[in-house]
FIRO-98501 format. One line per field, with one value per atom (N, C-alpha, C): x, y negated, z; atom name; residue in three letters. Coordinates in steps of 0.05 Angstrom, whole numbers. Atoms other than C-alpha are relative to their C-alpha. Layout:
N
xx	X,...
yy	Y,...
zz	Z,...
at	CA,...
aa	ALA,...
END
This chain:
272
xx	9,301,2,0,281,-3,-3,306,0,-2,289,11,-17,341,-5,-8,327,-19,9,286,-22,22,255,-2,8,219,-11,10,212,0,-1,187,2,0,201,-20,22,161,-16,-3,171,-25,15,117,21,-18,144,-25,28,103,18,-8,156,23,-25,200,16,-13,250,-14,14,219,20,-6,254,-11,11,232,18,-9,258,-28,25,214,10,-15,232,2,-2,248,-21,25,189,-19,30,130,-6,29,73,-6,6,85,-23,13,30,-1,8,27,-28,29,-36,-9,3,-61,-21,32,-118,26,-8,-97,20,-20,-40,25,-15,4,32,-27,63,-4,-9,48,14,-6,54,34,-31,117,22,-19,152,0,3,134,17,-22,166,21,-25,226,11,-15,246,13,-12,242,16,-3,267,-10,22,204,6,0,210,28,-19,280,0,-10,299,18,-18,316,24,-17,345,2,-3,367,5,-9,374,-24,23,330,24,-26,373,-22,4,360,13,-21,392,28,-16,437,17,-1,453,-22,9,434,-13,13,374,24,-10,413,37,-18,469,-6,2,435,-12,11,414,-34,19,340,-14,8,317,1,5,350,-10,9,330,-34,28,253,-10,3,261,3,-1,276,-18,19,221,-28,22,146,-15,22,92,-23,30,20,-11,16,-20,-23,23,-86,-21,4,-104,3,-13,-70,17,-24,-27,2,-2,-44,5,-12,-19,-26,20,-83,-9,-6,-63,12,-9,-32,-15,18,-63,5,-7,-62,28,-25,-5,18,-29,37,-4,-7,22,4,-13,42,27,-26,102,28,-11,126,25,-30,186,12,-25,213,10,-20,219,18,-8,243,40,-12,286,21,-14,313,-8,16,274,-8,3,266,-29,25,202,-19,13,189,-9,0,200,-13,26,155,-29,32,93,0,8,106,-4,-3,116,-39,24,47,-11,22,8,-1,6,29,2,17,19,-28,40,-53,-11,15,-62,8,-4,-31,-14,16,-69,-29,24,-135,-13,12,-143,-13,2,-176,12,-20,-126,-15,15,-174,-4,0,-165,32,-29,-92,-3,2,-110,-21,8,-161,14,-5,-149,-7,17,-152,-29,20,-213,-24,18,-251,5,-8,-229,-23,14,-279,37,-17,-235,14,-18,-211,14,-14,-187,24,-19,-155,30,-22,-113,15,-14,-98,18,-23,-68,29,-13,-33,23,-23,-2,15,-10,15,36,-25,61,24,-27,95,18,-14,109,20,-12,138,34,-27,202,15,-12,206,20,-16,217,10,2,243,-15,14,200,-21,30,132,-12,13,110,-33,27,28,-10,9,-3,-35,28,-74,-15,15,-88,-13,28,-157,-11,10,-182,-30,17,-217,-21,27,-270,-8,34,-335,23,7,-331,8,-3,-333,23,-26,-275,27,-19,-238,15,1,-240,7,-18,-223,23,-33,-163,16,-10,-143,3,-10,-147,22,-14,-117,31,-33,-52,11,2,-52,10,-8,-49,33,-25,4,32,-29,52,9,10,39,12,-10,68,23,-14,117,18,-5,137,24,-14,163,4,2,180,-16,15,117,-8,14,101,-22,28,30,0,11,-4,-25,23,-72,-5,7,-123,-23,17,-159,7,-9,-149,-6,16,-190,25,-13,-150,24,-24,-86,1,-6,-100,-6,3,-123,26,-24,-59,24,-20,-9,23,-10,44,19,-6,72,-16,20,24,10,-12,53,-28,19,8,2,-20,20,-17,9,4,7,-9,17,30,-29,92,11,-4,93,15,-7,98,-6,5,102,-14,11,49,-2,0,46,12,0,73,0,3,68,-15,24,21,-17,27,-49,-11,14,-59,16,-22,3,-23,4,-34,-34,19,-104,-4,2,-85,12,-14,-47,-3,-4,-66,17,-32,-4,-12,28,-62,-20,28,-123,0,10,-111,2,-5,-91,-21,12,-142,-37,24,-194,-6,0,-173,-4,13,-172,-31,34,-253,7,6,-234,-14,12,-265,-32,30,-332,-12,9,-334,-6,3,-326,19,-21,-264,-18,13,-308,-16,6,-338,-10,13,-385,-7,8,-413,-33,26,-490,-7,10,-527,-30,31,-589,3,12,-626,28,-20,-574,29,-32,-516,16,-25,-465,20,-13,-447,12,-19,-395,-23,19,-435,20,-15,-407,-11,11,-418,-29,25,-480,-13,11,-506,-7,-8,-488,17,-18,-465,21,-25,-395,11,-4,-391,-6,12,-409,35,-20,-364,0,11,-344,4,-4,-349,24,-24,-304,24,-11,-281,2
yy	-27,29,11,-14,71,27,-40,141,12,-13,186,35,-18,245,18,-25,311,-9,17,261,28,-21,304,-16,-2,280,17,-8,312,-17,18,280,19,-9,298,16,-13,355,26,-15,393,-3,7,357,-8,4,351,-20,12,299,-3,-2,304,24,-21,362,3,2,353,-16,20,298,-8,25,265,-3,21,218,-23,27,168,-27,13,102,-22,16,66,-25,32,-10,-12,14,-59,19,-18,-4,9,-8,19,33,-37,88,3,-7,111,26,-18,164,-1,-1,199,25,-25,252,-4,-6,271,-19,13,234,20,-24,264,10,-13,281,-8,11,243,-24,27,182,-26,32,118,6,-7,156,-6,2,158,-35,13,94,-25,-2,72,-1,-5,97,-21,21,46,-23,24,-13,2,-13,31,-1,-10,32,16,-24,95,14,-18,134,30,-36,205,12,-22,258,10,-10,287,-18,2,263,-30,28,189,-8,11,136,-23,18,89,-17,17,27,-18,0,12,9,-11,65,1,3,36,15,-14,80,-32,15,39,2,-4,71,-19,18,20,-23,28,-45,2,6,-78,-4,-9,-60,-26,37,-142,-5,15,-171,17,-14,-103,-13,13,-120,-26,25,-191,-4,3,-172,11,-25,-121,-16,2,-148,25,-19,-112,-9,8,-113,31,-27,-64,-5,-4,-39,-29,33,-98,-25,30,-151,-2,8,-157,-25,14,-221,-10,10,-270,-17,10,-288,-25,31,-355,-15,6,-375,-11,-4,-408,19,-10,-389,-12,17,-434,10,-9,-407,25,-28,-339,5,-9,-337,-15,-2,-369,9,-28,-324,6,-6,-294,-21,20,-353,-16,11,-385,5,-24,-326,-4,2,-336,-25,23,-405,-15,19,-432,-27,26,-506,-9,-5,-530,-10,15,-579,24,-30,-505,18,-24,-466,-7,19,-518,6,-7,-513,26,-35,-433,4,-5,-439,-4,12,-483,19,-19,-435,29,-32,-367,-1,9,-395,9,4,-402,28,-27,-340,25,-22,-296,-5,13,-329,-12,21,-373,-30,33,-442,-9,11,-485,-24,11,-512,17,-21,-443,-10,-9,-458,-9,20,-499,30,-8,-446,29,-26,-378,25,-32,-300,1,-12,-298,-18,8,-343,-1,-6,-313,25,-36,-253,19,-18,-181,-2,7,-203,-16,18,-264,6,-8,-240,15,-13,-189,-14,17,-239,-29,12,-275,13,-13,-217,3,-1,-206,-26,25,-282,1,1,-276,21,-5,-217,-4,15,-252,-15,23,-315,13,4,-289,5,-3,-268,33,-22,-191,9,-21,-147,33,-33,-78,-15,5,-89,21,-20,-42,-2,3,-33,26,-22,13,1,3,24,-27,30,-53,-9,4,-49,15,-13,7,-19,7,-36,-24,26,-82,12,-11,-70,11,-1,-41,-26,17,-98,-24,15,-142,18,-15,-75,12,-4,-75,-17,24,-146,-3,3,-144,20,-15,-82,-8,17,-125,-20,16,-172,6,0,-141,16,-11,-108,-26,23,-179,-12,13,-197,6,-17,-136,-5,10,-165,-15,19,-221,-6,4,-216,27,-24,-138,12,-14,-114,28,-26,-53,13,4,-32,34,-25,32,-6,3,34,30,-26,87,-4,-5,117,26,-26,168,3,10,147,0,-5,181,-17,23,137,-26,16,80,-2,-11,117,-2,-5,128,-26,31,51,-8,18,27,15,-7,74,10,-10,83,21,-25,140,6,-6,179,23,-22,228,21,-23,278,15,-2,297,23,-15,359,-3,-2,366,-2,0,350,-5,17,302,17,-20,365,-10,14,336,26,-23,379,-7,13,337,-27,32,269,0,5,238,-27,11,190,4,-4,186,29,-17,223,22,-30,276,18,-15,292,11,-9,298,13,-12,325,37,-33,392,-6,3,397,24,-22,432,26,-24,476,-7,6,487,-28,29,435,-17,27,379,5,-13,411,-14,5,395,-29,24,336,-26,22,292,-2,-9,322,19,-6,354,35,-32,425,-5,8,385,-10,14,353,-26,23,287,-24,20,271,14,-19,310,-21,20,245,10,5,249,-22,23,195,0,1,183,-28,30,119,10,17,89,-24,31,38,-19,4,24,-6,-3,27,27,-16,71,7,-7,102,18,-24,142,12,-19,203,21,-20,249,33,-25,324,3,6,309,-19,21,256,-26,25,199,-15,26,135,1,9,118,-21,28,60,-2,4,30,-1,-2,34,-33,17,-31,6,5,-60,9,-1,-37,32,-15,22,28
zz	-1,-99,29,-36,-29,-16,17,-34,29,-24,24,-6,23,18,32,-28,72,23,-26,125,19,-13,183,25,-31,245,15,-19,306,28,-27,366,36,-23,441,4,-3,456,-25,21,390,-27,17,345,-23,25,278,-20,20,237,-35,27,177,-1,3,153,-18,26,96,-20,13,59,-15,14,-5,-24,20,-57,-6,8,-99,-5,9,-101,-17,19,-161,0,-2,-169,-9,15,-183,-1,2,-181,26,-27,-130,3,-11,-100,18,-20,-63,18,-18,-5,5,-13,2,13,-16,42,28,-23,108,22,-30,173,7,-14,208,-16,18,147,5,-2,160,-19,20,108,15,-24,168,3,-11,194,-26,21,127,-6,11,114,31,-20,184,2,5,169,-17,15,117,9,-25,166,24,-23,217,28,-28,270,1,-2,262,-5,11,261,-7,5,226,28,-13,265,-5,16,209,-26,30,142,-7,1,109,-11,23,76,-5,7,37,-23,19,-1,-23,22,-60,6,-11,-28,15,-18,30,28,-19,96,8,-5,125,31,-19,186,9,5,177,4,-9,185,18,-22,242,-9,2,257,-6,0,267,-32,32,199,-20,18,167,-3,2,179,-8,4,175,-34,37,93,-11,16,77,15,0,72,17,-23,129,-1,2,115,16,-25,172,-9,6,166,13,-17,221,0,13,193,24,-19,255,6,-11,262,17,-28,318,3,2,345,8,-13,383,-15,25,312,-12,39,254,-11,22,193,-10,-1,179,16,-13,231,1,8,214,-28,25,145,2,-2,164,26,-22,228,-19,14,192,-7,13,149,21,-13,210,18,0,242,-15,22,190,2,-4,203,-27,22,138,16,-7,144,1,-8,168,-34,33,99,-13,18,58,8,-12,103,-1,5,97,-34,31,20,-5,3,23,7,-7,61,-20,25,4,-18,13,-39,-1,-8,-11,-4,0,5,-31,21,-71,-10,9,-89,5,-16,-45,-1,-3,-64,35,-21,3,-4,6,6,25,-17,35,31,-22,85,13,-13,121,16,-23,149,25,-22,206,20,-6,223,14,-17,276,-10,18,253,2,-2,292,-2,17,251,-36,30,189,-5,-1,158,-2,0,149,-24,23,81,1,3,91,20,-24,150,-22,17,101,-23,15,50,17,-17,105,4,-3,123,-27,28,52,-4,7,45,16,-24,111,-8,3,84,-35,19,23,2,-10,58,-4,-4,61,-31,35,-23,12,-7,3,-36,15,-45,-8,-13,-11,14,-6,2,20,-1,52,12,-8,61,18,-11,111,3,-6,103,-6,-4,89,-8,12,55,17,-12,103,7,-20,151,-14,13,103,-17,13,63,-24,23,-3,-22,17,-45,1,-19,-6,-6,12,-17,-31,31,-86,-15,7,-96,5,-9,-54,-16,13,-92,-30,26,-160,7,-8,-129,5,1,-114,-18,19,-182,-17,22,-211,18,-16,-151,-15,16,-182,-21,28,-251,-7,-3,-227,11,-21,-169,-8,2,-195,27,-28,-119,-1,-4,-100,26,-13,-63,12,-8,-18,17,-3,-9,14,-5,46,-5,-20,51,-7,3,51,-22,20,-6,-26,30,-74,-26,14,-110,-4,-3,-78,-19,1,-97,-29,35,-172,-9,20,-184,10,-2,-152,2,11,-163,-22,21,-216,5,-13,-172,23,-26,-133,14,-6,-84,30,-18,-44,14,-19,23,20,-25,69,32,-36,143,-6,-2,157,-19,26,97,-16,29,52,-17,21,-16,-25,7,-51,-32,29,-121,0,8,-146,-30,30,-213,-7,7,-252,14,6,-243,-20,24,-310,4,0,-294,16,-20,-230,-8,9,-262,-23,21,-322,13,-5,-285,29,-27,-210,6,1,-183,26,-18,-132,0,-11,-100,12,-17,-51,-17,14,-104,-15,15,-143,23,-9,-87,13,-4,-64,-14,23,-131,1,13,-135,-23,32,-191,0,-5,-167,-7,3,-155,-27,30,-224,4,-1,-193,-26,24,-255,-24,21,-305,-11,2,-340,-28,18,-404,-14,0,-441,-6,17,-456,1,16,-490,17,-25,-437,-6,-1,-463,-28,18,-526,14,-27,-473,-1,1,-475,32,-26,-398,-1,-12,-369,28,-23,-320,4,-8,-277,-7,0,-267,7,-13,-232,-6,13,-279,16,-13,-238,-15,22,-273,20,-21,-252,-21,14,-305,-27,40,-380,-14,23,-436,-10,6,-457,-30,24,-532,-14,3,-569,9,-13,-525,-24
at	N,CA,C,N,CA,C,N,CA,C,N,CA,C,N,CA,C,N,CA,C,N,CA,C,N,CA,C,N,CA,C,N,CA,C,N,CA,C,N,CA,C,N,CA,C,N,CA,C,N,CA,C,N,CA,C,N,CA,C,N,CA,C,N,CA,C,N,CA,C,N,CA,C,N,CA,C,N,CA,C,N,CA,C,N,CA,C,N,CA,C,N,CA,C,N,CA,C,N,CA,C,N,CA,C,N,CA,C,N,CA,C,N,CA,C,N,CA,C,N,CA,C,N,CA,C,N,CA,C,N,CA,C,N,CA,C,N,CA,C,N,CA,C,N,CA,C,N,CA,C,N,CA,C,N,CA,C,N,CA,C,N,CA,C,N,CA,C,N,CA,C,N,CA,C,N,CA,C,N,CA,C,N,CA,C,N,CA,C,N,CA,C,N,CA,C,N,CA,C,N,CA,C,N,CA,C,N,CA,C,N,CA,C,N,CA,C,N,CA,C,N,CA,C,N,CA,C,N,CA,C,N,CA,C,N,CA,C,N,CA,C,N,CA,C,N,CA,C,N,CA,C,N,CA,C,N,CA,C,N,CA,C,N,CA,C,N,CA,C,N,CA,C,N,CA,C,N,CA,C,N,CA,C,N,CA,C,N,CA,C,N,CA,C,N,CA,C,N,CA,C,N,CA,C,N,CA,C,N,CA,C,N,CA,C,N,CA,C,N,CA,C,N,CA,C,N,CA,C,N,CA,C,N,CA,C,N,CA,C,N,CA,C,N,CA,C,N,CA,C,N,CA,C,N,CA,C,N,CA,C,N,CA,C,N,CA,C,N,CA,C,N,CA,C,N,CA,C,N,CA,C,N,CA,C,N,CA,C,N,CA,C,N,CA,C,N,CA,C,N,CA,C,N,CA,C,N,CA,C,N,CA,C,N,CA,C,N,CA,C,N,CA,C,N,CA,C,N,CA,C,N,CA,C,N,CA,C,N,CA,C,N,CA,C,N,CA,C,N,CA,C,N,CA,C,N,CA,C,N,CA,C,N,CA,C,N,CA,C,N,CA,C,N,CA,C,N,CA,C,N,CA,C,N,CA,C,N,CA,C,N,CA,C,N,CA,C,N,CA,C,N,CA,C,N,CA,C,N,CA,C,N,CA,C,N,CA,C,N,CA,C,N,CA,C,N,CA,C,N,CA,C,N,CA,C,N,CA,C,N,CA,C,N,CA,C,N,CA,C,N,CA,C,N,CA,C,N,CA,C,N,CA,C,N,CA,C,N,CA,C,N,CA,C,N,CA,C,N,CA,C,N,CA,C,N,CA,C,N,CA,C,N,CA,C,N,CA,C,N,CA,C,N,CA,C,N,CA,C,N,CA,C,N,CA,C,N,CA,C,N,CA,C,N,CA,C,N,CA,C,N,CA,C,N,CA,C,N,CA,C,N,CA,C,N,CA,C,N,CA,C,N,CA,C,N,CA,C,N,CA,C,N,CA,C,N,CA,C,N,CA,C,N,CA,C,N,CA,C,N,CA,C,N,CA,C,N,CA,C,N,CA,C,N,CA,C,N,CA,C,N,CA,C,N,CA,C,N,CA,C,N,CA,C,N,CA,C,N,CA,C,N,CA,C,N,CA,C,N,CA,C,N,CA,C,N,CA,C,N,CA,C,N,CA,C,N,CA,C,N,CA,C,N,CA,C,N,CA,C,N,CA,C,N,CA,C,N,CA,C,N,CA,C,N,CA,C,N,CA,C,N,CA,C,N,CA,C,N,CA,C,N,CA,C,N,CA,C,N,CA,C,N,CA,C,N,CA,C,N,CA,C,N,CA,C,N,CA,C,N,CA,C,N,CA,C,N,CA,C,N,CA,C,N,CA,C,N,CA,C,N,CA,C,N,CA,C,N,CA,C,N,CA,C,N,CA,C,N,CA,C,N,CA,C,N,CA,C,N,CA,C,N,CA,C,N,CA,C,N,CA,C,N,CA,C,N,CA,C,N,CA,C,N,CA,C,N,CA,C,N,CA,C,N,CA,C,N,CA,C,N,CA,C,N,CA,C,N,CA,C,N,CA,C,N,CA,C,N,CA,C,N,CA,C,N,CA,C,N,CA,C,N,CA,C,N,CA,C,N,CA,C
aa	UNK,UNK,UNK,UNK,UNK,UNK,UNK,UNK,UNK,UNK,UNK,UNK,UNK,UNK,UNK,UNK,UNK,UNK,UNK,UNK,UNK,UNK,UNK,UNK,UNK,UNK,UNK,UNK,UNK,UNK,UNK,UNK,UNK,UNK,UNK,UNK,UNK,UNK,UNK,UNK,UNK,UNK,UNK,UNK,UNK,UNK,UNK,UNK,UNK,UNK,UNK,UNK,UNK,UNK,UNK,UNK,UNK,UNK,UNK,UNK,UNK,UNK,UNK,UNK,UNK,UNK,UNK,UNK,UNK,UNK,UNK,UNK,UNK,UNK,UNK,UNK,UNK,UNK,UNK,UNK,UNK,UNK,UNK,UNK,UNK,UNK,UNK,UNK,UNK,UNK,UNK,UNK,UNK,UNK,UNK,UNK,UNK,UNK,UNK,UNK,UNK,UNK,UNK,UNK,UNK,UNK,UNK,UNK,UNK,UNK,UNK,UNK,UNK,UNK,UNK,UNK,UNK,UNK,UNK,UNK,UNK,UNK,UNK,UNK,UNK,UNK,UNK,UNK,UNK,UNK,UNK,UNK,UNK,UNK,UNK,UNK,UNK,UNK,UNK,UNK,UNK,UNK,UNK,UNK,UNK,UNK,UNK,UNK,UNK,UNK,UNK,UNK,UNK,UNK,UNK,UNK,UNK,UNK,UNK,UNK,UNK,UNK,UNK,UNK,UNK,UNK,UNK,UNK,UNK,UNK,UNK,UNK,UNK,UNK,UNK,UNK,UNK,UNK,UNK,UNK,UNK,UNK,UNK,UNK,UNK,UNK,UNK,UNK,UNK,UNK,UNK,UNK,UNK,UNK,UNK,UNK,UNK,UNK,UNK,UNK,UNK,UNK,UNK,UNK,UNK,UNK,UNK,UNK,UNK,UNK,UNK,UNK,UNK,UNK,UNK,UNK,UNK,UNK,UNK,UNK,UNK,UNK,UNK,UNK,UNK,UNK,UNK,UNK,UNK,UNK,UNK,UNK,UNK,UNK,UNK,UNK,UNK,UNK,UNK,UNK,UNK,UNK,UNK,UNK,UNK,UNK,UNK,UNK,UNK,UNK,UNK,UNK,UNK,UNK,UNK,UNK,UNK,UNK,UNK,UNK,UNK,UNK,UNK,UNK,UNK,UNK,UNK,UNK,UNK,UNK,UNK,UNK,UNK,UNK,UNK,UNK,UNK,UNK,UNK,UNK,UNK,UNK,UNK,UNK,UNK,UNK,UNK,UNK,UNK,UNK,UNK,UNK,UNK,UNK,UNK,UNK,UNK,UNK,UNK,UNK,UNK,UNK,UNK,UNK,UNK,UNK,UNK,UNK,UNK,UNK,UNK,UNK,UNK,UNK,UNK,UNK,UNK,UNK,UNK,UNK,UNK,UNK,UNK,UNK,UNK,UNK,UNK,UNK,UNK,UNK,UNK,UNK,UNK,UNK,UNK,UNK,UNK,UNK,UNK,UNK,UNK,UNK,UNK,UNK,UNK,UNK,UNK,UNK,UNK,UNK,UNK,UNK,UNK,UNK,UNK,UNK,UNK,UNK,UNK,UNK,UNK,UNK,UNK,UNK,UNK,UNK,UNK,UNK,UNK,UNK,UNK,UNK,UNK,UNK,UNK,UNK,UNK,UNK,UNK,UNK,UNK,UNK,UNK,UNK,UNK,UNK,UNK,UNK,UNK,UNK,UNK,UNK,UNK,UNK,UNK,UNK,UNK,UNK,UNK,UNK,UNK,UNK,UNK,UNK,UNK,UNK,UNK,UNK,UNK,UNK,UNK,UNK,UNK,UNK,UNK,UNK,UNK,UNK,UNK,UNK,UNK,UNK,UNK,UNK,UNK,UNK,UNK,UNK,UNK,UNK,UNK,UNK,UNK,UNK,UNK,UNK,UNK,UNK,UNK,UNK,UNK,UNK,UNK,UNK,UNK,UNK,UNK,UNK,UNK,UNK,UNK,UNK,UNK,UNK,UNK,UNK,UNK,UNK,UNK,UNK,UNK,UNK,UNK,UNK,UNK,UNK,UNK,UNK,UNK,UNK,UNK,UNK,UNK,UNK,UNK,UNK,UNK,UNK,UNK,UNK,UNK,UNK,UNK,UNK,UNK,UNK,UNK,UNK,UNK,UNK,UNK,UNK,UNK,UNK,UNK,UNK,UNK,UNK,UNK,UNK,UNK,UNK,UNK,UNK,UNK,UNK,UNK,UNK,UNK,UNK,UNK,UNK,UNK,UNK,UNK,UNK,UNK,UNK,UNK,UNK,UNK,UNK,UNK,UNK,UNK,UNK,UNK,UNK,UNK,UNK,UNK,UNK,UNK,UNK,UNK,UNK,UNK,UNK,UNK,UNK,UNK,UNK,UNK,UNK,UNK,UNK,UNK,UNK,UNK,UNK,UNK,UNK,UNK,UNK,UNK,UNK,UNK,UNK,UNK,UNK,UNK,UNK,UNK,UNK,UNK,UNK,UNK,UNK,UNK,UNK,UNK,UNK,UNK,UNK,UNK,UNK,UNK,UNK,UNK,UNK,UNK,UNK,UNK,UNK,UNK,UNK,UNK,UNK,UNK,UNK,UNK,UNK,UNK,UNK,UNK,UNK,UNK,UNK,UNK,UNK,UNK,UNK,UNK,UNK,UNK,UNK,UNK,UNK,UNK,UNK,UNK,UNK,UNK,UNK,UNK,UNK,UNK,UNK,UNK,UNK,UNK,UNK,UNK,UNK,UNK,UNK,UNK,UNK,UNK,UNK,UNK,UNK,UNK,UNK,UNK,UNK,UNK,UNK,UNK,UNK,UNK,UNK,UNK,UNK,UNK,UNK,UNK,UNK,UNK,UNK,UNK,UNK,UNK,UNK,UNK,UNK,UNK,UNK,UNK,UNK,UNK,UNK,UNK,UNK,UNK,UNK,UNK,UNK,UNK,UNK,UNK,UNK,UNK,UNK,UNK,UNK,UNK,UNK,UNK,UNK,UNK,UNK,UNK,UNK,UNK,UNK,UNK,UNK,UNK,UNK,UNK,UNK,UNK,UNK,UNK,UNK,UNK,UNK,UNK,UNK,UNK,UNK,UNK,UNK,UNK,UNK,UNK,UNK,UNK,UNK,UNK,UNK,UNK,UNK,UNK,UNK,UNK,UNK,UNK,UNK,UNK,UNK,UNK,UNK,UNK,UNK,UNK,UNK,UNK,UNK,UNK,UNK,UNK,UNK,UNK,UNK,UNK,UNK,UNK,UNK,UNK,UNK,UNK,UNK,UNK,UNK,UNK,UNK,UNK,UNK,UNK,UNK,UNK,UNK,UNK,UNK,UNK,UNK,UNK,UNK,UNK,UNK,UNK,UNK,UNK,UNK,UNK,UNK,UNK,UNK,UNK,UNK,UNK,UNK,UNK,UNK,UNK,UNK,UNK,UNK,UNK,UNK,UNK,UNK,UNK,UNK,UNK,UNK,UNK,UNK,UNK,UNK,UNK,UNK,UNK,UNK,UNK,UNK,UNK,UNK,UNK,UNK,UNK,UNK,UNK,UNK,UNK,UNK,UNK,UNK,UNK,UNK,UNK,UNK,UNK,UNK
END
């Protein structure tokens, strides 16, 4: 569990990017932070590994002050997936998904097997390890990225943005993709972005974030769309525009879901 209890940043110069911030993030489930650029999500999320220190207040993990361990083995336990993948670009693939374990002092035999099967886990073909980030496309690149912060078998998963930067359809797979990962692996995972959408397919806590990581709603999916707690949450889901406002009509002996604006946004299956 990550519990951030009072947390406030201010940086030199009297910018405040967080002000009294806490949250519990439960064991095994996918909290998401979401909110406009600038809110404080990165920074809170910072804090865990401790890039980022509090000014004010604690973040504790299974109720230990993060502020208590050393900053190195702290990171060296918690999974890091960046919007960039962070790749090491003079690296394989192979020696970037195992960076930490060996880091780590993992044995080289157990880091070549850790590889084989990250690869498969992350949907890679294993005729990618030999190869460089920058003959990877932007997906594979990130499923590299996740593999590496697997390698070490974290317990805390943290993601920042790490579908942002690829198409549509790449982003959508990777986002099944680590839906079946949790399914499997059940981490304790804080996910950022700015992408509500994103936020309600992969979160089983969604928290919603103004300027100075004011916590303006959390909940479900269905809590937060069933009672928006304002305007702003209110405008931000869509739900002002009638983008959650979903009907059904039958085209062509089919059975679609349509929005407010009679736009398909998917079929009903069999059965439904």
């Amino acid at each position: 569990m990550i519990e951030f209890d009072g947390v406030r940043k201010e940086y030199p110069g009297g910018t405040v990017a967080v002000d009294d911030f806490s949250l519990v993030v439960p064991t095994g489930s996918i909290t998401v932070l979401v909110g406009s650029s600038g809110c404080g999500k990165t920074t809170l999320l910072r804090m865990v590994n401790r890039m980022v220190d509090p000014t004010r207040g604690t973040v504790l993990i299974d109720g230990t002050p993060v502020g208590d361990r050393d900053p190195v083995e702290l990171r060296r336990s918690i999974g890091y997936v960046m919007q960039s993948g962070g790749l090491l670009p003079h690296k394989s693939v192979s020696e970037n998904i195992q960076t930490v374990a060996k880091l780590r002092g993992v044995p080289k035999a157990e880091r070549l097997r850790l590889v084989t099967e990250l690869m498969a886990t992350v949907g890679l073909d294993p005729a990618l390890a030999v190869r460089y980030p920058s003959q990877l496309s932007g997906g594979q690149q990130q499923r590299v990225g996740v593999a590496r912060a697997l390698a070490i078998n974290p317990n805390i998963l943290l993601m920042d943005e790490p579908f942002g930067a690829v198409d549509p359809l790449v982003r959508s797979d990777l986002q099944h993709e680590l839906l079946t990962l949790q399914k499997k692996l059940a981490r304790t995972v804080l996910f950022v972005t700015h992408d509500i959408d994103e936020a309600f397919l992969l979160g089983d806590q969604v928290v919603l974030l103004e300027t100075g990581a004011t916590l303006v709603q959390k909940g479900t999916p269905a809590d937060i769309l069933a009672s928006p707690a304002n305007d702003f949450v209110e405008a931000f889901v869509g739900a002002k525009k009638g983008r959650r406002s979903l009907r059904v009509v039958t085209h062509q002996g089919v059975e679609l879901a349509v929005d407010s604006d009679d736009r398909v946004v998917g079929r009903l299956a069999k059965g439904a």
